[in-house]
VEXDREN-2710 file (C-alpha; in Angstrom, 1 decimal):
% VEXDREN-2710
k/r/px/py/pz
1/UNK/12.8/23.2/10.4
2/UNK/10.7/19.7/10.7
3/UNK/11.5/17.8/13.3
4/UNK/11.2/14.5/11.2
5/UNK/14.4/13.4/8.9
6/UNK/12.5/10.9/7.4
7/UNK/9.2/10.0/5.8
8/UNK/8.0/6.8/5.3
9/UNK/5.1/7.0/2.6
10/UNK/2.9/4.2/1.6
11/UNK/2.1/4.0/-1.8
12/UNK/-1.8/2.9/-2.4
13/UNK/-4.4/5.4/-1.7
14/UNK/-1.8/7.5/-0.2
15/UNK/0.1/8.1/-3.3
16/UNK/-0.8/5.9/-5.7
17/UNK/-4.3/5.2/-7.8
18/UNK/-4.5/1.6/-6.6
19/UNK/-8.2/1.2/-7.2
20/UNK/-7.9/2.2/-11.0
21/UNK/-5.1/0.0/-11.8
22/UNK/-6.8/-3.1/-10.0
23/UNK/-10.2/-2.4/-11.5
24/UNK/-8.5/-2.3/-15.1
25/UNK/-6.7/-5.4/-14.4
26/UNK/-9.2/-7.3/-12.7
27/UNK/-11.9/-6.4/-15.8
28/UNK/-8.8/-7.7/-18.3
29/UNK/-8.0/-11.1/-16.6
30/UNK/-11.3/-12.0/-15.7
31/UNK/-12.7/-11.3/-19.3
32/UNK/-10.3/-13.2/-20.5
33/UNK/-11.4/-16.3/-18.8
34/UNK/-14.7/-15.7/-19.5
35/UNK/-16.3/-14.4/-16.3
36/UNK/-18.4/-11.0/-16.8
37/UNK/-16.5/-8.4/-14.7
38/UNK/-20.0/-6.4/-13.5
39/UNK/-20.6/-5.1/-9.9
40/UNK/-21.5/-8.6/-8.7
41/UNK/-18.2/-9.8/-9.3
42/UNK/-16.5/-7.3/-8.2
43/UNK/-18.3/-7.1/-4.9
44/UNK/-17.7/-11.0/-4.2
45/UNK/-13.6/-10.8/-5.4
46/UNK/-13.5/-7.8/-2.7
47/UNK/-15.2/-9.4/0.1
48/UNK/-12.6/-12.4/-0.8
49/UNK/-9.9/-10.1/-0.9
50/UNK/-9.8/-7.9/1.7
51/UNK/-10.8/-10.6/4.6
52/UNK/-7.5/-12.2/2.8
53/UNK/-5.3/-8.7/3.5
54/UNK/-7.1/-8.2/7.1
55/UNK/-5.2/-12.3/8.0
56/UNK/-2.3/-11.5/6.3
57/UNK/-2.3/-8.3/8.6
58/UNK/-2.9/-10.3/11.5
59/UNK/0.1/-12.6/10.1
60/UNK/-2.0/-15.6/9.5
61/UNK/-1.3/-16.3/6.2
62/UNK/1.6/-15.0/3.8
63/UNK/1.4/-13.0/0.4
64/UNK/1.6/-15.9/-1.6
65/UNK/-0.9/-18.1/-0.5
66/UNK/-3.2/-14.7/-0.7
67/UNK/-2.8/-14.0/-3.9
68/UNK/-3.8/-17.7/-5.0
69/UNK/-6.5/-18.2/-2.9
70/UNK/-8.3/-15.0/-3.9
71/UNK/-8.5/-16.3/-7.6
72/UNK/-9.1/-20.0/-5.9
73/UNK/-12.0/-18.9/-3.5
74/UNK/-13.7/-17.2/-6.0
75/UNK/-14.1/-20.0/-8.3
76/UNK/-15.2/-22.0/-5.5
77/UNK/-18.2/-19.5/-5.7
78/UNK/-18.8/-18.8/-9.0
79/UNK/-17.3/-22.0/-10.5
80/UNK/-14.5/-22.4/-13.2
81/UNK/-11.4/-24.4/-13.6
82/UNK/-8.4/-22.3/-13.8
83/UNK/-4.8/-22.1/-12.5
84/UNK/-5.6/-19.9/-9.3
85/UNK/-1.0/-19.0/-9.5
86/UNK/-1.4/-18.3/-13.1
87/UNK/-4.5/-15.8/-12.7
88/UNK/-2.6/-14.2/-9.7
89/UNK/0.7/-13.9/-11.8
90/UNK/-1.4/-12.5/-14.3
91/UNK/-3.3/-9.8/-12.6
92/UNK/-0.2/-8.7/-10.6
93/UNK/1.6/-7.9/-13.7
94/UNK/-1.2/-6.4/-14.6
95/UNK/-1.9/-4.3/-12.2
96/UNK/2.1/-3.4/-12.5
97/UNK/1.1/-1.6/-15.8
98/UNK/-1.1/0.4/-14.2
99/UNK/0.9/3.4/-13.4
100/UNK/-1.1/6.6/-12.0
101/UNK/-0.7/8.8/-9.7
102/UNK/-3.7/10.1/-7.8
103/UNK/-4.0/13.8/-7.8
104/UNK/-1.6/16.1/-6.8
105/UNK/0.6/13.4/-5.6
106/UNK/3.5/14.2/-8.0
107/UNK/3.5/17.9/-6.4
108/UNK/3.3/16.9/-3.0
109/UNK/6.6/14.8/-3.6
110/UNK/8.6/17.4/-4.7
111/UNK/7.6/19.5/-1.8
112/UNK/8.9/16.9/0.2
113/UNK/11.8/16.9/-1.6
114/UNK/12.4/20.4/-1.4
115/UNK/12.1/19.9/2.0
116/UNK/15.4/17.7/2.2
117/UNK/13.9/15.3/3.8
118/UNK/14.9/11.4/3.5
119/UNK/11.9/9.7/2.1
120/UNK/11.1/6.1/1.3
121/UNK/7.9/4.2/0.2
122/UNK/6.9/1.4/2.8
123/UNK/4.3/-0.8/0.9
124/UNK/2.5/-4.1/1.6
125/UNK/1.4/-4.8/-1.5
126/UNK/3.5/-7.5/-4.3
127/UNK/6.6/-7.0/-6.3
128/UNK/5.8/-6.8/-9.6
129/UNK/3.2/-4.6/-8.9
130/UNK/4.5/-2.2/-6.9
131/UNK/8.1/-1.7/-8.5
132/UNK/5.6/-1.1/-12.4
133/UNK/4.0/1.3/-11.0
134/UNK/6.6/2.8/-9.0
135/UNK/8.9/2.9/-12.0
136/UNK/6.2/3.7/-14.3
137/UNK/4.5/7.1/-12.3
138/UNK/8.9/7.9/-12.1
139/UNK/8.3/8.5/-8.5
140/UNK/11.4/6.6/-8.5
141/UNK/13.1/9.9/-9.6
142/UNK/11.5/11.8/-6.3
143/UNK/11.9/8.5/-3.6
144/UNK/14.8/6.6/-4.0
145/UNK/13.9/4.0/-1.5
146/UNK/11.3/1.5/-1.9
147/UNK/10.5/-1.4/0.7
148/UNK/8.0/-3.9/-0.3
149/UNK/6.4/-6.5/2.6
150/UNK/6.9/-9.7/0.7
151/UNK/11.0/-8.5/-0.2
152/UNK/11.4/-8.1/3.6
153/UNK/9.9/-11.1/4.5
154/UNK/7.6/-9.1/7.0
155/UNK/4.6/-6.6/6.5
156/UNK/2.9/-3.7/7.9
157/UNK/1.7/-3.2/10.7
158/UNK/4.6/-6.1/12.5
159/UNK/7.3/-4.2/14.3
160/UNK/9.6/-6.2/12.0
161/UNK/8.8/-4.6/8.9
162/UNK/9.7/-1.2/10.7
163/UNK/12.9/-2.6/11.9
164/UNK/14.2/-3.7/8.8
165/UNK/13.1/-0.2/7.1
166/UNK/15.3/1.9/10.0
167/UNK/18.1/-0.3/9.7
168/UNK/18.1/0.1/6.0
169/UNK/18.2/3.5/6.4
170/UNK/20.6/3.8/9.2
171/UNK/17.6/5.2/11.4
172/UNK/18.8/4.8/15.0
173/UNK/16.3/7.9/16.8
174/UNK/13.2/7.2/15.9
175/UNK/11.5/10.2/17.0
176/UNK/13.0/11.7/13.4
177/UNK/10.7/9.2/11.8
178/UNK/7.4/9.3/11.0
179/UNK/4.7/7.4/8.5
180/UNK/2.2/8.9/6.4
181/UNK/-0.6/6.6/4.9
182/UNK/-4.3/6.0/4.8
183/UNK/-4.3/2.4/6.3
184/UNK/-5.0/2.3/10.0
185/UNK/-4.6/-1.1/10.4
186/UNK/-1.4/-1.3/8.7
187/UNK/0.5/2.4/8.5
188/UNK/-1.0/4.0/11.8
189/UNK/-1.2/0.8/13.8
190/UNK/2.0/-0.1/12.7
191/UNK/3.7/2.9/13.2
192/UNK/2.1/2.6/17.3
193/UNK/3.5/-0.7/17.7
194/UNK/7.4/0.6/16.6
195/UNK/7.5/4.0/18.4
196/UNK/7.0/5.9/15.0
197/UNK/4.9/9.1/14.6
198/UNK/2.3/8.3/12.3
199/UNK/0.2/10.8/9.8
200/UNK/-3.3/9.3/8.5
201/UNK/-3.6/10.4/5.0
202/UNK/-7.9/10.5/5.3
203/UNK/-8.8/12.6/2.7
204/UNK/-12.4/11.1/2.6
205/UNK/-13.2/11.8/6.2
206/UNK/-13.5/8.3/7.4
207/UNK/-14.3/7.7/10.8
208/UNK/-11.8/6.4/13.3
209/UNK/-12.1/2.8/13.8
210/UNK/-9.7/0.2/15.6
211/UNK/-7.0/0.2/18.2
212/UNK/-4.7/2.8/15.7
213/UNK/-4.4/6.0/17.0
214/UNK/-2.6/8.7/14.6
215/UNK/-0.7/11.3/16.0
216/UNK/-2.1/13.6/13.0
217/UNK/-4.5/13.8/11.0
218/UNK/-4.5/14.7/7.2
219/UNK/-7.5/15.0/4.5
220/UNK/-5.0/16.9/2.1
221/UNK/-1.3/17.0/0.9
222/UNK/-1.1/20.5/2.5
223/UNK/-2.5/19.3/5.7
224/UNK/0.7/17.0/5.6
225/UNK/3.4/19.2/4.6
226/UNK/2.0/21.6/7.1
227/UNK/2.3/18.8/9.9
228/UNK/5.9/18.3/8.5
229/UNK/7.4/22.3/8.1
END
């Protein structure tokens, strides 16, 4: 029997395709204001983007002035004169269309399932996005919990956002608790801060970079329900 009760899994690159959804939608919204969508854009709107996620994981700035500003500091760049809210609103809905699943994922649920264990997404990313493509892969029908950064008014990796999760779910040993993703600076290091067991979901073999330290390792769903039986 697993001595965890509960799983906390995050859902991008861990269970989710998040790259092909956002690639589909970013090549939609920005065609359709007239920007090519090539590698060079793609590489800038990255470089924007994830140095806005790595200050919103150091709580610097919230989820809402990321998503404008990503839209706004790339037309700084590049040039245009759109609504930077409206392009965000956009491309999160979107991106909410998107629904896959990246291989193997769906199977790995219902193992967990099987398992009877209490499992529950634990997401940074936005709303609308996340409760699509959560709705629309039906792993609604396998996790019956979903807790998204910017509903609890707190994100991965804060202790907060781990507090408000355990009282949710009426967690009060947290040594029955553990988090499986493939972010290190949110899901590992966050799990550290709140006194969670963590799993990093690193099926690509990246190295080991930061202050996170997993208690596991995983490059495969079976490395993980191993971990777990």
């Amino acid at each position: 029997m697993s001595r965890y009760q509960t799983v906390l899994l995050d859902a991008d690159m861990t269970l989710m395709d998040f790259h092909r959804s956002e690639q589909e939608a970013l090549r939609e919204v920005f065609t359709r204001r007239g920007y090519d969508f090539g590698p060079e854009e793609e590489a800038l709107y990255q470089k924007i983007n994830n140095a806005l996620w790595d200050a919103f994981a150091r709580g610097e700035i919230d989820q809402d002035f990321l998503g404008v500003e990503r839209f706004a500091a790339f037309m700084r760049v590049r040039g245009g004169n759109h609504d930077p809210r409206a392009w965000n609103w956009e491309f999160i809905n979107t991106v909410g269309k998107g629904a896959y699943l990246l291989p193997g994922a769906w199977e790995f649920c219902e193992k967990l399932n099987a398992m009877g264990l209490t499992l529950a997404i634990a997401t940074n990313g936005m709303p609308a996005a996340q409760r699509g493509r959560y709705e629309g892969t039906h792993l609604n029908t396998l996790i019956p919990n979903l807790f998204i950064s910017m509903e609890l008014g707190v994100q991965k990796p804060m202790p907060g956002f781990f507090d408000k999760v355990c009282d949710a779910l009426h967690i009060t040993d947290r040594s029955t608790v553990v988090m499986v993703g493939d972010g290190l600076g949110s899901d590992i290091l966050g799990g550290n801060r709140s006194g969670i067991d963590t799993i990093w979901y690193n099926p690509q073999n990246q190295p080991l970079t930061g202050p996170a330290r997993p208690t596991y390792t995983a490059a495969s769903y079976d490395d993980i329900i191993h971990i777990l039986e």
